[in-house]
SEKEPA-533456 format. One line per 5 residues: for each residue x, y, z of N, C-alpha, C. Coordinates in nm, 2 decimals. Atoms other than C-alpha are relative to their C-alpha. Example, Ala and Ser with C-alpha at 12.3 -4.5 7.8 and 13.67 -1.06 7.14 Angstrom:
2
0.09/-0.12/0.00/1.23/-0.45/0.78/0.09/0.12/0.00 ~ -0.09/-0.11/0.00/1.37/-0.11/0.71/-0.08/0.11/0.08 $
END
This chain:
86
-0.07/0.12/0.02/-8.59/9.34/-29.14/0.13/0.01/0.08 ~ -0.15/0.02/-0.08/-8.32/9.25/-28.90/0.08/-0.08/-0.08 ~ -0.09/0.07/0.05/-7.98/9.15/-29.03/0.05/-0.11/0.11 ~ -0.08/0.15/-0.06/-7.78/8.83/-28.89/0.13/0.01/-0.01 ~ -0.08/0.00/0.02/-7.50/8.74/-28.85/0.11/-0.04/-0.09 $
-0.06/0.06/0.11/-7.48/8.52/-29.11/0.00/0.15/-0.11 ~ 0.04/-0.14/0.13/-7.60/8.86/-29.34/0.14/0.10/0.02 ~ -0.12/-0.14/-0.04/-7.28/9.10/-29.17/0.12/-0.11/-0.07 ~ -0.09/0.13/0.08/-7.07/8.74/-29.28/0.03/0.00/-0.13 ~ 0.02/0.02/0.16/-7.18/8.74/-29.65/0.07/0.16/-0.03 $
-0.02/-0.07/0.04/-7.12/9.10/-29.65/0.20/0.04/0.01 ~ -0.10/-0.06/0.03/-6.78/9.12/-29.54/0.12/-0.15/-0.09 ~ -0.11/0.07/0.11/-6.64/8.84/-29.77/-0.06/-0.01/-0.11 ~ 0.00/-0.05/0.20/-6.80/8.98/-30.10/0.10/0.12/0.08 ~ -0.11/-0.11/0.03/-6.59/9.28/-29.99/0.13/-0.04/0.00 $
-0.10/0.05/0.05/-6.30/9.07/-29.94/0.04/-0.05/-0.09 ~ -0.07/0.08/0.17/-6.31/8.92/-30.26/0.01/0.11/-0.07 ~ -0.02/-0.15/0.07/-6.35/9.25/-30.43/0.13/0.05/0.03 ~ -0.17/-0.09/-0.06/-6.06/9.38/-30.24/0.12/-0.12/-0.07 ~ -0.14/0.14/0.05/-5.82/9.03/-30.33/0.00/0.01/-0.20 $
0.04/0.00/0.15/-5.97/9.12/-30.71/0.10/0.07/-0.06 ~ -0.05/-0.11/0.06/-5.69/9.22/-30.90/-0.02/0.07/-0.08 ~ 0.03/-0.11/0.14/-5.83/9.41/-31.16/-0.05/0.17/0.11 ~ 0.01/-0.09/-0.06/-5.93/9.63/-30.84/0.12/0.04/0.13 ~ -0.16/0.00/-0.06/-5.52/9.64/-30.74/0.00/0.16/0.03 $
0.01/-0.20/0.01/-5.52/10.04/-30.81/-0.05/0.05/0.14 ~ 0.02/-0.13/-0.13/-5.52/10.32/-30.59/-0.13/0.04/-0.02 ~ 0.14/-0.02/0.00/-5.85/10.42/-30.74/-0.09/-0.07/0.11 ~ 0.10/0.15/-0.02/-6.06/10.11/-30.71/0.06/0.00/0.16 ~ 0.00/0.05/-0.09/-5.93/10.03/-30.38/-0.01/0.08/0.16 $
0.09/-0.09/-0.09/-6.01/10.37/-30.19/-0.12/0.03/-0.02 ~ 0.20/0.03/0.03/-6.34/10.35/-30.33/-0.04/-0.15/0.10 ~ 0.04/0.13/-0.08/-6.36/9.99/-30.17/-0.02/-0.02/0.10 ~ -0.05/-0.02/-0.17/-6.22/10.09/-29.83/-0.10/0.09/0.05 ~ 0.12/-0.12/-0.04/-6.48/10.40/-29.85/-0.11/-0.04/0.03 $
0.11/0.06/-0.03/-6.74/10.18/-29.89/-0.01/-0.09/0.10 ~ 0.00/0.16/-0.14/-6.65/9.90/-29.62/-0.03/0.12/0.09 ~ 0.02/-0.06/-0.06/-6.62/10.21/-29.41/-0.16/0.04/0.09 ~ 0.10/-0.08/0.01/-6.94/10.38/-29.47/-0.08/-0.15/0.05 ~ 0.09/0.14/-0.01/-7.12/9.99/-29.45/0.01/0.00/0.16 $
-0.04/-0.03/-0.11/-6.94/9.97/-29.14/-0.07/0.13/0.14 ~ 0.10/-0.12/-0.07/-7.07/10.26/-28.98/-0.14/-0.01/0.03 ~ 0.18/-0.01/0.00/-7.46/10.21/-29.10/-0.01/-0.12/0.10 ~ -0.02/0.13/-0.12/-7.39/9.84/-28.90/-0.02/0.03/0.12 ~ -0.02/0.01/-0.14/-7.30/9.95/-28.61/-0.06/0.11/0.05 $
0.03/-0.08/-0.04/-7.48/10.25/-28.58/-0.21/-0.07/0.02 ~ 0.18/0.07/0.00/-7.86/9.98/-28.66/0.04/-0.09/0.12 ~ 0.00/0.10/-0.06/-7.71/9.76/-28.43/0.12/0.02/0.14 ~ -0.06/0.00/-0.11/-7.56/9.83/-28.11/0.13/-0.09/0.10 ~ -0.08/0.16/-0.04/-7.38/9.48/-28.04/0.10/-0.02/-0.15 $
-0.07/0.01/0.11/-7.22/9.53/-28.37/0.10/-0.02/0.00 ~ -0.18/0.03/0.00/-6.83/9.41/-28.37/0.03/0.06/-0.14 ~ -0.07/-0.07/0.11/-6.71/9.67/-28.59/0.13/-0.02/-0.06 ~ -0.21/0.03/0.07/-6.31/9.55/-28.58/-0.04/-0.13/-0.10 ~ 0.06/0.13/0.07/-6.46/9.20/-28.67/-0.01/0.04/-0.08 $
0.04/-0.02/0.19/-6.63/9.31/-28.97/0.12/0.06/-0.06 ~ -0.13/-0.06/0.08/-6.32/9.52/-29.09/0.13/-0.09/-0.01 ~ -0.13/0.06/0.03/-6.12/9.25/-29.02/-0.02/-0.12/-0.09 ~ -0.01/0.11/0.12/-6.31/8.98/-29.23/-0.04/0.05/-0.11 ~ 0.05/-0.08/0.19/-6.40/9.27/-29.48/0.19/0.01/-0.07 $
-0.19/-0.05/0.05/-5.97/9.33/-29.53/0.05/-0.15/0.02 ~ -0.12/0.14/0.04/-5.91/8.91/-29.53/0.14/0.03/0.14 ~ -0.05/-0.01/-0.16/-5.75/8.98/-29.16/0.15/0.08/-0.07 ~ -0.08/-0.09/0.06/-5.48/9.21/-29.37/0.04/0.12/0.05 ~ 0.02/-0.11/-0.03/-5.48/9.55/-29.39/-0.05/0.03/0.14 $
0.10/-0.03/-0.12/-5.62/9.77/-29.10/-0.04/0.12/-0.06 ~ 0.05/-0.14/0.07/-5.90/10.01/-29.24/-0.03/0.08/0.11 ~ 0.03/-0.07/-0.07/-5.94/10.28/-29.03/-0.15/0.08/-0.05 ~ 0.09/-0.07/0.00/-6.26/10.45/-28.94/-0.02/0.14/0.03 ~ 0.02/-0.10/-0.07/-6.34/10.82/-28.91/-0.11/-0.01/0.02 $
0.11/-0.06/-0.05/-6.59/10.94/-28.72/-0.09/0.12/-0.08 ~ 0.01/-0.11/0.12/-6.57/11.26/-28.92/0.06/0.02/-0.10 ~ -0.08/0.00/0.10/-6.45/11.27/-29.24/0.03/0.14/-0.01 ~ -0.10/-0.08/0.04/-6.22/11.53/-29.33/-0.09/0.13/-0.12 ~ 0.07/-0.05/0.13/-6.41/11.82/-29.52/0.03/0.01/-0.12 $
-0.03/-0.02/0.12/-6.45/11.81/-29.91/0.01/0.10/-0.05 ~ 0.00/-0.13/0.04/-6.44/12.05/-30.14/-0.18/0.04/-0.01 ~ 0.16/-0.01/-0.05/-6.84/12.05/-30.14/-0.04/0.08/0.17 ~ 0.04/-0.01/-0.11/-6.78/12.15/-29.78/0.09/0.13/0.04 ~ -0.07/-0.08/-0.02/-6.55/12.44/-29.86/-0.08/0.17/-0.03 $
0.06/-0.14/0.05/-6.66/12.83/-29.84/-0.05/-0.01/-0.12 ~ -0.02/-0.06/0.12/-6.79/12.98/-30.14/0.06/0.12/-0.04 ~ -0.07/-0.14/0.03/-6.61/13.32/-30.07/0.11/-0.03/0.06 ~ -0.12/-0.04/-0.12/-6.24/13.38/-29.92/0.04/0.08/0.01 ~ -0.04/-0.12/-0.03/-6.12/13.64/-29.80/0.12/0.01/-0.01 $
-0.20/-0.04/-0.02/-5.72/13.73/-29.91/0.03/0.09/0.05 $
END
């Protein structure tokens, strides 16, 4: 199934409404929101080559904010040794 453009549309203004939702005001809720626009973001433009990545982040953030994308995220603790050496 190929997506449209109408489909990358819908997606990024349910995430702007989510984001404008104040019950999801918090610092929680709202790097969870950005993590997921991100990661969406990414799968987009990585299925679809012509993808306008700023576009989407800018009608996913209500032309606001600016979410930044990494390429590599930053290692977790899942991604830390299991031994250290002091």
């Amino acid at each position: 199934m190929t997506m449209t453009r109408r489909d990358y549309e819908m997606l990024a203004a349910v995430i702007a409404q989510e984001r404008a939702n104040p019950a999801n005001d918090h610092t929680l809720e709202r790097c969870a929101i950005d993590s997921v626009t991100a990661a969406i973001a990414r799968a987009l433009a990585a299925d679809n080559p012509r993808f306008n990545t700023r576009r989407f982040l800018a009608a996913a953030t209500a032309g606001g904010e600016t979410l930044l994308l990494a390429e590599d995220p930053p290692p977790g603790p899942l991604d830390a040794p299991d031994e250290v050496d002091l």
